[in-house]
C-alpha positions, 0 to 999 in steps of 0.5 A: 677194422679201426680199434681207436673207440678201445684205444680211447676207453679204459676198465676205469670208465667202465667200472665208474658206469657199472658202479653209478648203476650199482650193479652186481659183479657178474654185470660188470664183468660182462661190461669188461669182457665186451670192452675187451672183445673190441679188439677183435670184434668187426663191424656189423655186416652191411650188403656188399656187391663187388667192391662196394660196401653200401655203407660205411661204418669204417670211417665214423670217427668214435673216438671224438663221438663217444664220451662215455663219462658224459651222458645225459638224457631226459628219459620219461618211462610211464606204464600201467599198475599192472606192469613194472616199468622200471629203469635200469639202475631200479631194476638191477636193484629189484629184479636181479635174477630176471636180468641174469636170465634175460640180459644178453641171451638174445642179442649177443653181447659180442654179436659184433663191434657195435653190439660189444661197445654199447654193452660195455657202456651203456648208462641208461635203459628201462625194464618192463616186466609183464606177469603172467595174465596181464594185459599192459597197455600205453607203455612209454619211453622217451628219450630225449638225448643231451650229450654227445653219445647216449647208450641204451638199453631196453629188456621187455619180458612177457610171461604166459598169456601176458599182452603189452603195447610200447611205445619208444621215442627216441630225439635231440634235446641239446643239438652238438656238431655230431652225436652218436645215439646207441639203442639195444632191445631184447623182447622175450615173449613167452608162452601165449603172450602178445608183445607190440613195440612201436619205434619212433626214432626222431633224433637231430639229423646231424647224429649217427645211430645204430639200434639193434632190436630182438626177440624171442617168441615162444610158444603161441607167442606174438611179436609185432614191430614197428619201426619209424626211421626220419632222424640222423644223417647215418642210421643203421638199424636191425629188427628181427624174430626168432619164432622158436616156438610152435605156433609163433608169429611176428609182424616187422612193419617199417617206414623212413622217409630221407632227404637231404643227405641222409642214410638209412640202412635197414634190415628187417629179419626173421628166423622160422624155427619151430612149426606153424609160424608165421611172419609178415615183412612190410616196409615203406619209405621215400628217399629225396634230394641225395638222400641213401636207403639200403634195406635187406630182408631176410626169412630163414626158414629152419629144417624143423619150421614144418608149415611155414607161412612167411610174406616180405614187401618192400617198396621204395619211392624217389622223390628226386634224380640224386636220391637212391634206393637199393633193397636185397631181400632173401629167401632162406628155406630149408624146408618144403612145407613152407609158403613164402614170398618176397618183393621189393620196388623202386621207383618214382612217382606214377606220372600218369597219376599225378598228370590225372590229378593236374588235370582235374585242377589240383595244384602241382605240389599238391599233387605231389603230396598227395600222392606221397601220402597216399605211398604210406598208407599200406603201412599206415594201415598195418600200425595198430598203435593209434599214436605212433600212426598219427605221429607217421602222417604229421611228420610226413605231412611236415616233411613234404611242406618243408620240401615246398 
């Protein structure tokens, strides 16, 4: 593995991030310790086959990406009264023993190479700290990216019978030849309580990204994703749950739509660890010109998980001959109490159906599109975030006019 983003970073520009954050020195420390692991750190696992990798982030070229002393970002961060939704360097300021708890116990610092450089210098983040018995709602982040490389980082914590809505966007304000967007999000869901997190990731199709969202779902505790890919010409992405408590469930609901010769890949996850969970894994998405998606999906289902109950679905469309799909969803299940499946598609657009639809005089591209629209809409259904649905169809809608 190619060690040139830490032969290209020094303790000082780390100390300098830590400092303008004003942060303590157990934070900094753990800055420091990430930068050092990239020495022996590797690469996030990507699906391989024999001799291929289906992607490659061994030829990104970080040391001309990254230019840590440099970020800048319009980001607005709007919530209710009854939460605080906070940034990084105010948080750290107000709730210093909530982010030592939190901070890093579910997404390892040092999981792998990616994970250990946005630790060591991410520069921007919000905190959302939900009390007990709130209901939150309309939580925003927008994050609009200006620089050639953006670190982020976003803690959620729920506590008992608390529920919260968030709404991230994440896109290019001022467009460079190559950008490198980095998002890290740890969810910690606690007793009873109920957290949505809706992603919309619209970012400059000439940027690299790579996002890594978690979370923790305690007892009676629910965690609901929903992750929309369009932007990047590179985008590697993780959404996963722990259900370590009984009774917990999760929804991943994911769509990406790629064209040009853009590449997705994606990985929706779930770990059954506690018994009477439930969880449910629905993706869609459209690949055209010499677009790439890559998705695997993983239900690990623990020796403890007694009453399981775990759904996986993955459906891929291609628009065009050039375009490909892969999809490796898993089975993981340690424990005979369980009902579980999994299904994954690719294919092509029904050509009887579009023949139908020609024939009752709707035009060609019409029908097209329709039909399309029409693949979305099990997805469409499952997002119970009114505005992130509404922003999926227009920019669906956007894209297919722009394919005409």
């Amino acid at each position: 593995m190619s060690t040139q983003v830490h032969a290209n970073l020094t303790d000082e520009q780390v100390r300098e991030i830590s400092g303008n954050l004003d942060e303590p020195e157990w934070l900094l420390e753990t800055r420091l310790e990430a930068l050092e692991a990239l020495e022996s750190l590797e690469m996030p696992d990507v699906i391989r086959t024999p001799g291929r990798d289906w992607t490659n982030l061994h030829e990104l070229d970080f040391e001309s990406l990254v230019d840590p002393l440099n970020a800048a970002e319009n980001k607005d961060q709007i919530g209710p009264d009854e939460a605080e939704v906070l940034p990084w360097s105010e948080a750290v300021d107000e709730h210093e023993e909530l982010l030592r708890e939190h901070f890093g116990s579910i997404v390892d610092p040092q999981e792998n190479y990616l994970t250990a450089l946005s630790t060591a210098l991410f520069s921007t983040g919000t905190v959302i700290y939900v009390p007990e018995g709130v209901d939150a709602e309309d939580v925003t982040i927008r994050t609009e990216q200006n620089s050639r490389s953006l670190f982020n980082y976003t803690l959620v914590v729920a506590e008992e019978s608390s529920s919260v809505t968030i709404l991230e966007r994440q896109s290019t304000g001022t467009e460079q030849d190559e950008q490198y967007y980095s998002g890290i999000v740890e969810v910690a869901a606690g007793e009873n309580s109920n957290v949505q997190y809706g992603s919309l990731q619209n970012l400059s199709e000439e940027a690299y990204n790579f996002a890594a969202k978690r979370g923790d779902a305690d007892t009676y505790a629910t965690i609901d994703w929903i992750e929309v890919n369009l932007g990047t010409q590179l985008t590697k992405s993780g959404v996963s749950t722990e259900l370590n408590g009984d009774g917990s469930e999760t929804q991943i609901v994911g769509a990406f739509y790629g064209h040009n010769d853009q590449h997705f890949d994606l990985d929706a996850k779930v770990w059954h660890r506690a018994e009477h969970t439930t969880a449910d894994l629905v993706t869609r998405g459209v690949t055209d010109d010499v677009a790439r998606s890559v998705y695997e999906g993983v239900q690990d289902v623990g020796r403890e998980a007694w009453d399981t109950s775990s759904y996986q679905r993955e459906n891929t469309l291609m628009l065009s001959d050039e375009s490909e799909a892969d999809a490796s969803p898993k089975l993981i299940i340690n424990n005979h109490d369980t009902e579980a499946s999994h299904s994954a598609t690719v294919g092509q657009i029904d050509q009887e159906e579009l023949f139908y639809m020609i024939s009752r005089g709707v035009d060609p591209r019409a029908a097209r599109n329709m039909l399309v629209e029409g693949f979305f809409t099990p997805v469409l259904e499952e997002i119970a975030v009114d505005e992130l649905r509404e922003d999926l169809e227009e920019l669906v809608v956007s894209r297919l006019h722009q394919r005409d």
